[in-house]
N, C-alpha and C positions, 0 to 999 in steps of 0.2 A: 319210419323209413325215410321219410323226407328231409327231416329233420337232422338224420343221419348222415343221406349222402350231401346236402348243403354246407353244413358244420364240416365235415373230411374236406372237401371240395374246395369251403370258402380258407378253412386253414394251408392247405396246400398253395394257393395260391399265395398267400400273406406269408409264408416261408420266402415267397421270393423278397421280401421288402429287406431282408440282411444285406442283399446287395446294395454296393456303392455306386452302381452306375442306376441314375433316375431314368430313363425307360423303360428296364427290369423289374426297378421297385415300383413303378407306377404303373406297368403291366399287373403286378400281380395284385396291387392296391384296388385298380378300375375290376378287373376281373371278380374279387373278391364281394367288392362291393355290388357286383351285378346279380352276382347268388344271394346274398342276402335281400337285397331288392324283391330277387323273384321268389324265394321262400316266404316273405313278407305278404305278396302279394298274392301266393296260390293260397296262402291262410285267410287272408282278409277279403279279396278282390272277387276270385275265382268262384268262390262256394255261392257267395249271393248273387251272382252271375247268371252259374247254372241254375240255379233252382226259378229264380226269373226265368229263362228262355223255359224251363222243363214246365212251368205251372201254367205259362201265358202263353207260349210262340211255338212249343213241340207241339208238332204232328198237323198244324194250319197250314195250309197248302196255298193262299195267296202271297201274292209278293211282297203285300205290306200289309201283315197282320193286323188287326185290330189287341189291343194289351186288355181285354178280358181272361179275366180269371178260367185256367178250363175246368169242366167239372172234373169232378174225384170220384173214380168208382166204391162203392160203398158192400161188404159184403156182409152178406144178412148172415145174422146172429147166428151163433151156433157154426156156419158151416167155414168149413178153412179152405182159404185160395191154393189150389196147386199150379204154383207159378213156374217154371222152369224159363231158365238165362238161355236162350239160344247162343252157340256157340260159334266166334269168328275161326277165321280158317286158320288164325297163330292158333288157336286154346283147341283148337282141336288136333294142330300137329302136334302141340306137347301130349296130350292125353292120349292121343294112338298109337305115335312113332317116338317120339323121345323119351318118355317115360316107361315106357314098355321093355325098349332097349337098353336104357340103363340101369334098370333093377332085374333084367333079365341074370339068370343063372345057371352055372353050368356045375353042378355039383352043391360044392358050399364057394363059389366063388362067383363075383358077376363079371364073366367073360368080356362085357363089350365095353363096360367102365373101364378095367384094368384096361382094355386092349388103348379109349381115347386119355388115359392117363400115362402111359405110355409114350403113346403121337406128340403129347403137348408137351411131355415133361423134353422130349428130342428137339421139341422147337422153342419150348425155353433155354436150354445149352446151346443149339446155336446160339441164340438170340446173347447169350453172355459171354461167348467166344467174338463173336462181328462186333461187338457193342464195345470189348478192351480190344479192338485195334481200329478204333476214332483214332483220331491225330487232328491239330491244329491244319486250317489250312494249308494245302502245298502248292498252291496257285492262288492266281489274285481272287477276290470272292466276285460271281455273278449276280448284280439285281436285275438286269432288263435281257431281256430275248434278244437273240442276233438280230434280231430285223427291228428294233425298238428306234427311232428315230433318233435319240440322244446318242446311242451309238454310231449311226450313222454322222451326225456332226461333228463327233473329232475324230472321227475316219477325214472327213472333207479338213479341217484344220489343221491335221498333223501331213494330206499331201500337199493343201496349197497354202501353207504360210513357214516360212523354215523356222527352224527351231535349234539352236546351237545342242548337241551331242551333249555336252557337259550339263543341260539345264535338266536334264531324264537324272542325274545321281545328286544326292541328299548333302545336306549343307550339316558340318557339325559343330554347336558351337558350346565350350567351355567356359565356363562363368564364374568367378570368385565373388565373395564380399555378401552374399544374400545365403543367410541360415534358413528360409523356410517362405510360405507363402501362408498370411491369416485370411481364413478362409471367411471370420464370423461376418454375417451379416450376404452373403452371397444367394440369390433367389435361382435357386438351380434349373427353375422353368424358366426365368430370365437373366440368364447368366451374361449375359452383354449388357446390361447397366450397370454392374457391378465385379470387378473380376478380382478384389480381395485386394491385398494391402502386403508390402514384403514386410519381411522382417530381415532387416539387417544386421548384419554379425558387427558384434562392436566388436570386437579383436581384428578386425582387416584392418591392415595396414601394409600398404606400398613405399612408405616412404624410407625403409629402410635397405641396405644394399642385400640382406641375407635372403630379404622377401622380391625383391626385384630381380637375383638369381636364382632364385627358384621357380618365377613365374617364366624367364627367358628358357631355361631349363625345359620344362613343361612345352612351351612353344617349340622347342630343335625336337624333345622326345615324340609327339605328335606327328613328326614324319615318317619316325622308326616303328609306327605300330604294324606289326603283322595280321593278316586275316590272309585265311586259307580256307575259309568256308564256304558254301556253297551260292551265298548271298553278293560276295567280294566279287566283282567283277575288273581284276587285276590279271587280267592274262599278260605275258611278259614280264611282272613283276610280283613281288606280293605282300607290298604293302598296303595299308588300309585307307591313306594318304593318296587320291589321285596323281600319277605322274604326269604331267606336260611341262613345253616348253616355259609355260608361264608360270607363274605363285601359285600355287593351289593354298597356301595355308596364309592367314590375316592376323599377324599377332601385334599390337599397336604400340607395347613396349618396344619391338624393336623397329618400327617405323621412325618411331621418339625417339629412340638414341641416334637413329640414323640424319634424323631432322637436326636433332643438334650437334653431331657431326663431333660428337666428344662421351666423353664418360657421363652415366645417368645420374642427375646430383640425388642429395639425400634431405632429410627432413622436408622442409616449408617450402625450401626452395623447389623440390620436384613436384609441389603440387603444383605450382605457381607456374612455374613454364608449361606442366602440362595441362592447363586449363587453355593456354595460351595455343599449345602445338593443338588440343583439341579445339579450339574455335576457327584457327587461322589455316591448318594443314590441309592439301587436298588429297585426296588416296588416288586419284589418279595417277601420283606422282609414284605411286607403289604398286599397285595393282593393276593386273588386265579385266579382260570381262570374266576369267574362267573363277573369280572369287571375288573381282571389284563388288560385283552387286551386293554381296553381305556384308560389307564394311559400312559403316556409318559411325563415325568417332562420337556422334555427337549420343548414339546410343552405346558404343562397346566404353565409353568413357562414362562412367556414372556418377557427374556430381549432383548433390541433391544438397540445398542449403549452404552451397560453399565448400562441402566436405566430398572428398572423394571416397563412394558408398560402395560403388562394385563397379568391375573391368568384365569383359569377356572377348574372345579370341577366337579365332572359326578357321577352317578349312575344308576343302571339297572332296568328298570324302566320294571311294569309289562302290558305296550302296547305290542300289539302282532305288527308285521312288516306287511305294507303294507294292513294298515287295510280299511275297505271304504270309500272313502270321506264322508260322513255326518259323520261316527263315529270318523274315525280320527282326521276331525276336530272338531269337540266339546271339546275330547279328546285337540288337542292344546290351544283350546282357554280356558281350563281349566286353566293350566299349567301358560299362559299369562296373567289369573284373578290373579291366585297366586303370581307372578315374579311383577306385580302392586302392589299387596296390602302389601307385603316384602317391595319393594324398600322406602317409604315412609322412615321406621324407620333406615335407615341406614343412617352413617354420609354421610358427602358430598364427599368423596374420594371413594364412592361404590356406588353414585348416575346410573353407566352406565349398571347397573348389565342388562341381556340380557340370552338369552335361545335359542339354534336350538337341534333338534332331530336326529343330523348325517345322514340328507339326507331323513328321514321318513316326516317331516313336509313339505319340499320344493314342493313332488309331492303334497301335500291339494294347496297348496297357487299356485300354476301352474294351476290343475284346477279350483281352485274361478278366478282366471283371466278368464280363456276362458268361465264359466259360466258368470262372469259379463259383461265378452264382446261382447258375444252373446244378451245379451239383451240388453246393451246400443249401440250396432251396432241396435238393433230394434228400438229403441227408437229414434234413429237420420235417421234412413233409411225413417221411415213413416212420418215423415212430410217434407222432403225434396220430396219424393214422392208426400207428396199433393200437394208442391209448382209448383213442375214440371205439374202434372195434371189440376190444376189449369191455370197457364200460358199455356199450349198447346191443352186447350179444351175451355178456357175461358168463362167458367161456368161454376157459384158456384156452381151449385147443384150436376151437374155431377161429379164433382171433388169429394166432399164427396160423394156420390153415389160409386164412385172407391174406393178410399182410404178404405172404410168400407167393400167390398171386398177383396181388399187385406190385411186388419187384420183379415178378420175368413180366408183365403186360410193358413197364418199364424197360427194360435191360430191351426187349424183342422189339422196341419201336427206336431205340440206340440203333439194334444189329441191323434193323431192316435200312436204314440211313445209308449203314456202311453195303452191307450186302448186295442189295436190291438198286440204291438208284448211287453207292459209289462217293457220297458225301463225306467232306469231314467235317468236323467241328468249329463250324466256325462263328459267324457272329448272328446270321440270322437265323440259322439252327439253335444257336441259344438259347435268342429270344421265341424264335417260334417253338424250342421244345419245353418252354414252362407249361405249355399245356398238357402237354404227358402227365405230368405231376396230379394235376387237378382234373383229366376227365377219366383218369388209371383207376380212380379209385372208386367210382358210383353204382356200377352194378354188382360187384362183389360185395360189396357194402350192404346192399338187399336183401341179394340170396341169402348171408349170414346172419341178418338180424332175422328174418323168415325162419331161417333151419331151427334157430332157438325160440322165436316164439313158437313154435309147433307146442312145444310144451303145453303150454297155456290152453294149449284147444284137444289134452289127452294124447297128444301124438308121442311115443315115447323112445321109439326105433329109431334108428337110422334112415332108415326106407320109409318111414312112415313122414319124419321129418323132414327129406327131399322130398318126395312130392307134393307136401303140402307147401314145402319153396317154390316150387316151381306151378305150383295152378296158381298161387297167388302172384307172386312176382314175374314168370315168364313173359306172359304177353304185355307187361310194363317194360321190362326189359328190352324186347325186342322193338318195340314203338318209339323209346327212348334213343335206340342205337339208330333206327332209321331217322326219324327228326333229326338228329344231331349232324349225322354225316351227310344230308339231303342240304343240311344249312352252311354246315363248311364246304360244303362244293363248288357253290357259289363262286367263291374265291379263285376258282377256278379257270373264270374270267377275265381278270387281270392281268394287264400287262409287267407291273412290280413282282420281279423274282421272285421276293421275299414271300409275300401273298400266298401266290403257288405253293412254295414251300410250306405253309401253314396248314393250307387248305388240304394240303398230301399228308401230313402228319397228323390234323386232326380224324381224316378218312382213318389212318391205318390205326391213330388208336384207338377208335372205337370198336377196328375189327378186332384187334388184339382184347379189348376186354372182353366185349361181344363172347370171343372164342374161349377165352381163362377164364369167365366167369361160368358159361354154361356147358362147357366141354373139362376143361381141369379141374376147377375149382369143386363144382358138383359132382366128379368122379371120384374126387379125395373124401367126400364126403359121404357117397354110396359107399366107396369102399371102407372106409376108416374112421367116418362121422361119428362123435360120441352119441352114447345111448344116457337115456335116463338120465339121470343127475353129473355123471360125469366129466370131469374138467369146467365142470360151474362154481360161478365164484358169488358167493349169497350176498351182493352186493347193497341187494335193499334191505337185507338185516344191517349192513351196516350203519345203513340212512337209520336205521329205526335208532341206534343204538345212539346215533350220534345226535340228532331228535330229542332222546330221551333225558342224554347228557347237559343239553343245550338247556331243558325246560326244567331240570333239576328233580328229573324223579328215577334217579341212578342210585342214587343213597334213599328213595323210598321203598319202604318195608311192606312189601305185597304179599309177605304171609301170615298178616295181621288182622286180615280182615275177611269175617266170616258172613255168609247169604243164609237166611236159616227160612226154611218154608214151615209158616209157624200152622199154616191151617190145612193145607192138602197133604199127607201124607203117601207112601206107596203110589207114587203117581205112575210109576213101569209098570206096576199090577193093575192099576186100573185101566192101565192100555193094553191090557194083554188080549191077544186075538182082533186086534184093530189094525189094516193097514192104514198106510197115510192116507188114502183116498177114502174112508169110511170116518175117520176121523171129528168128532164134533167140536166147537166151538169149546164146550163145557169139559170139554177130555184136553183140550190143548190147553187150558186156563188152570194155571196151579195154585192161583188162590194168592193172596197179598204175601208178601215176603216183608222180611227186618235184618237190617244189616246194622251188627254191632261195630263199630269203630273204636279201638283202643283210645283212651284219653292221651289226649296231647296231638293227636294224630290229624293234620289239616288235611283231608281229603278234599275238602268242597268248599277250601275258601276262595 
C-alpha cells in the first residue's frame, strides 16, 4: 500500500516536468523527489527506530531513560496469550457507525450507500460544471493582502512623485533581420549569465528600394491598426496606435530619409550613411517624451561586424501595462494576426519581421505555460494512475471504479476555486494546483488495493471485502488526512497570497479525497464491488509465464517425467480412518521414490 500510494503520487508529480516553464517542472521534480525520500526512509529509517524506542524506551517513565534492553514477557508452554488490541475512538467509529450503515439493507438493496452515492455523485457534477467555467484571469492577479506594506509604497509613489499618463501604456516594438534565438547552453536556474545567442537571417537585406518600401510601408500601416477590444484603451478613437499631439510611433528609416533631406540611396551606399546617420543623429531632433525614451539608434540600428544584421521600430501603443491575462492575451494575439497577415506582402529580406511588448507579453506567455502544464500534468497523471491501479489491485473494475474517483476529487477542487472563493485561473492557481494531482490520488489508492487483497485472507463478497478495507485502512486514512491538512495550514500564516492559496487548496483537497474515497468511492463498491474472481486480471500468471519464457523452460516437456513410489504402496488406504491430527510420522512417510527422466532430457544440469 505504501508502495503504491508513493509510486501514483511520486509519478503524478513528475507529470508536471513536460512543462516548459522551470518553476512547474522543478515544483514537481522537488516534490517528487520528496516522496521518494520518504518511502525510502519509512522502509529503512522508521522500522529500526521503532522497535528501538518499543524494546528500550516504551512504557519508562523518566525523563531520561536509561537504553536497557526491557524484558519480554515469556508465555509458558502449552498456554496461548489472548491478547486483544484495544480500540482508538477512529477504529471504533468505523466498527459501530460507519460500517454498520453502509452494509445496512433495506430489502436486497443498501439504502444508506445508494443514498451517500447519490450526495457525492451531485457534488462531483457540480464540481464538473464550476471547474469548465475557470477562465484566465479577468483582473490583475493578487499576491499580498491589502495591508501588506509593499502595497502600501506605491500607493505612497504613485501620490507623491508624478508619473506622465503615457508611461501606465505598453511600448510595441517590431523587429526584422533576427530568425530565432539559440537557446543551447542557457542554465535556466541562472538565466542572467547567459541569455542565448540570435540567430540571424541571412536573407535580410535593406539595401534594396523594394525592402526599404516595404519596411516604410509597415511604419505608415502601424498607425492604421484597429483594436476595439476590451484591453484598447482608445476612447475617442480606435486605433491601436496612441493618439497625441506628439509621435507616438519611432520608425528610424524615416527619420534617415528625413535626415538626408532627399531619396533613400541603395546598395553600400545606404549602409554607409546609415552607420553614419546612426552614430551622429540625435532623436531629440524627432521625438517628444511620449516615445523619445524607446529610441536608441544605436540599439534599433543593428550593426554587428560591419554588416547591418537587424533594424527594429516601436510605437506607443494604447494597452494599458500589466493588464489581465485573458485580456492581455487576446490583446497579443491580435497584434500576431496582424505581424501574419503583413509579412506575407513583403519581399524576401523582411520575411523575419517579429513583435515583443518590452516585457508586457512575456508575463501572458509564462502563464499559458503553467495553465497548459497544469493540465497536461492532468492528462498524463490520470492514466498512469489507472495503470498503476490497475497493476496493484488487478482488477479492472476496481481500477476504473478509482480512477473515476480521483477525477471528480480533481474536477471538485477546479469547481470549488470557481464556486466557493470566485478564482480564476491563473498563475498561482497553476502552480499551487499541481498538488491536486498528487495528493488526489493516495487514499483511493488504499482502500482499492485493501478491497482486492481481501481475497487473500478468504473474504470473497463484496461486503466482506469493504470491511476488511476499511478495519484495515480506515484509521490510516483518516490520520493521514489530519497530518496532511494540520501541516498545510500552517501556510496559513503568511503574508505571500500565493502561500494562502496553496495552503486552502491543499485543506480542500484532502477533504475532497477524505470524502470520495470513504463516502463515494466505498459506496460504489458496497454497491457494485466485484465478487470472487470477477473483473481480475491473473497478472502473476503472467509473471510466471514470462519467468518461465526468460529461463527457457517454455519449450520444456513436463509430461515426460514420471515419480514412481517404488516401496510404499496404497498409501490412501493405509490412511484410511486417520485424521490429520492422529497422523504418525510412519503414515505421512511414503517411503524413497525414483524419478525416470527420458534420455536427452537436461532437468538437473
Amino acid at each position: 500500500a505504501i508502495f503504491n500510494t508513493s509510486f501514483t503520487t511520486a509519478l503524478a508529480f513528475l507529470s508536471c516536468s513536460v512543462s516548459k516553464c522551470m518553476p512547474m517542472r522543478t515544483c514537481g521534480w522537488y516534490a517528487a523527489a520528496c516522496i521518494v525520500t520518504l518511502y525510502v526512509l519509512t522502509l529503512t529509517y522508521f522500522p529500526p527506530v521503532l522497535l528501538f524506542w518499543h524494546r528500550r524506551l516504551q512504557s519508562k517513565q523518566c525523563c531520561c531513560p536509561g537504553f536497557g534492553q526491557r524484558e519480554l514477557a515469556v508465555a509458558p508452554e502449552g498456554e496461548k496469550l489472548d491478547i486483544k488490541e484495544s480500540q482508538g475512538l477512529v477504529e471504533m467509529f468505523f466498527e459501530t457507525v460507519y460500517i454498520p450503515v453502509m452494509s445496512k439493507k433495506v430489502g436486497s438493496v443498501r439504502i444508506y450507500a445508494l443514498g451517500l452515492f447519490l450526495i457525492m455523485l451531485g457534488v462531483a457534477v457540480q464540481g464538473v460544471i464550476f471547474a469548465s467555467q475557470l477562465t484566465p484571469p479577468r483582473s490583475e492577479e493578487v499576491w499580498f493582502p491589502g495591508n501588506h506594506m509593499l502595497l502600501s509604497l506605491q500607493e505612497f509613489m504613485a501620490d507623491s512623485f508624478y508619473t506622465p499618463a503615457f508611461e501606465n501604456y505598453a511600448v510595441i516594438t517590431i523587429f526584422f533581420g533576427i530568425a530565432g534565438l539559440d537557446r543551447s547552453g542557457i542554465d535556466v536556474y541562472n538565466p542572467g549569465a547567459y541569455i542565448g545567442k540570435p540567430i540571424f537571417d541571412n536573407g535580410f537585406d535593406l539595401t534594396t528600394s523594394e525592402a526599404q518600401a516595404g519596411l516604410l510601408s509597415i511604419c505608415s500601416k502601424v498607425k492604421d491598426i484597429k483594436c476595439e477590444m476590451e484591453g484598447c484603451d482608445n476612447e475617442g478613437y480606435d486605433t491601436f496606435v496612441m493618439q497625441t499631439t506628439e509621435r507616438t510611433t519611432a520608425c528610424f528609416l524615416e527619420d534617415f530619409q528625413q535626415w538626408l533631406g532627399g531619396p533613400l540611396p541603395v546598395g553600400s551606399n545606404f549602409t554607409t550613411q546609415l552607420e553614419e546617420f546612426r552614430r551622429t543623429a540625435n532623436k531629440g531632433d524627432f521625438y517628444g517624451d511620449v516615445i523619445g525614451n524607446a529610441v536608441n539608434y544605436q540599439q534599433d540600428i543593428g550593426f554587428v561586424g560591419g554588416e547591418l544584421k537587424y533594424v527594429a521600430i516601436h510605437f506607443r501603443s494604447v494597452m494599458k501595462k500589466r493588464l489581465p491575462f485573458s485580456i492581455g492575451t487576446a490583446i497579443r494575439d491580435h497584434i500576431r494576426k496582424w505581424i501574419d497577415s503583413e509579412r506575407g506582402a513583403l519581399s524576401v529580406g523582411l520575411q523575419s519581421m517579429k513583435f515583443h511588448g518590452n516585457g508586457q507579453f512575456q508575463r501572458y506567455d509564462m502563464g499559458e505555460e503553467l495553465i497548459n502544464g497544469l493540465f497536461s500534468g492532468i492528462a498524463i497523471a490520470m492514466p498512469i494512475s489507472f495503470v498503476v491501479l490497475l497493476c496493484s489491485t488487478q482488477n479492472i473494475v476496481v481500477a476504473i471504479y478509482a480512477v473515476l474517483s480521483v477525477g471528480a476529487i480533481v474536477l471538485c477542487v477546479l469547481g470549488f476555486c470557481k464556486s466557493a472563493m470566485d478564482w480564476d485561473l491563473g498563475v498561482g492557481e497553476a502552480i499551487a494546483g499541481v498538488i491536486v494531482i498528487g495528493y488526489s490520488v493516495d487514499y483511493v489508492v488504499h482502500l482499492a488495493h485493501m478491497y482486492c487483497e481481501g481475497t487473500h485472507f478468504g473474504h470473497n463478497t463484496r461486503d466482506e471485502r469493504a470491511k476488511f478495507a476499511i478495519r484495515n485502512m480506515g484509521s490510516t486514512i483518516f490520520a493521514g488526512a489530519i497530518t496532511t491538512v494540520l501541516a498545510g495550514a500552517t501556510m496559513f500564516i503568511c503574508w505571500f497570497y500565493f502561500f494562502i492559496k496553496m495552503a486552502l487548496l491543499i485543506c480542500i483537497t484532502i477533504m475532497y479525497s477524505f470524502l470520495f474515497s470513504l463516502v463515494f468511492f466505498m459506496s460504489v463498491l458496497w454497491l457494485a464491488g466485484p465478487e470472487n474472481n470477477f473483473g481480475h486480471i491473473p497478472m502473476d500468471r503472467w509473471y510466471t509465464v514470462i519467468d518461465r519464457w526468460r529461463s527457457g523452460e517454455a519449450n520444456s516437456k513436463t509430461d515426460d517425467v514420471d515419480i514412481m513410489n517404488t516401496n510404499h504402496k496404497d498409501t490412501n488406504n493405509s490412511r484410511a480412518g486417520k485424521t490429520d491430527e492422529n497422523l504418525k510420522a510412519e503414515d505421512i512417510d511414503e517411503g524413497p521414490r525414483s524419478i525416470n527422466v527420458p534420455s536427452g532430457a537436461s532437468y538437473f544440469n
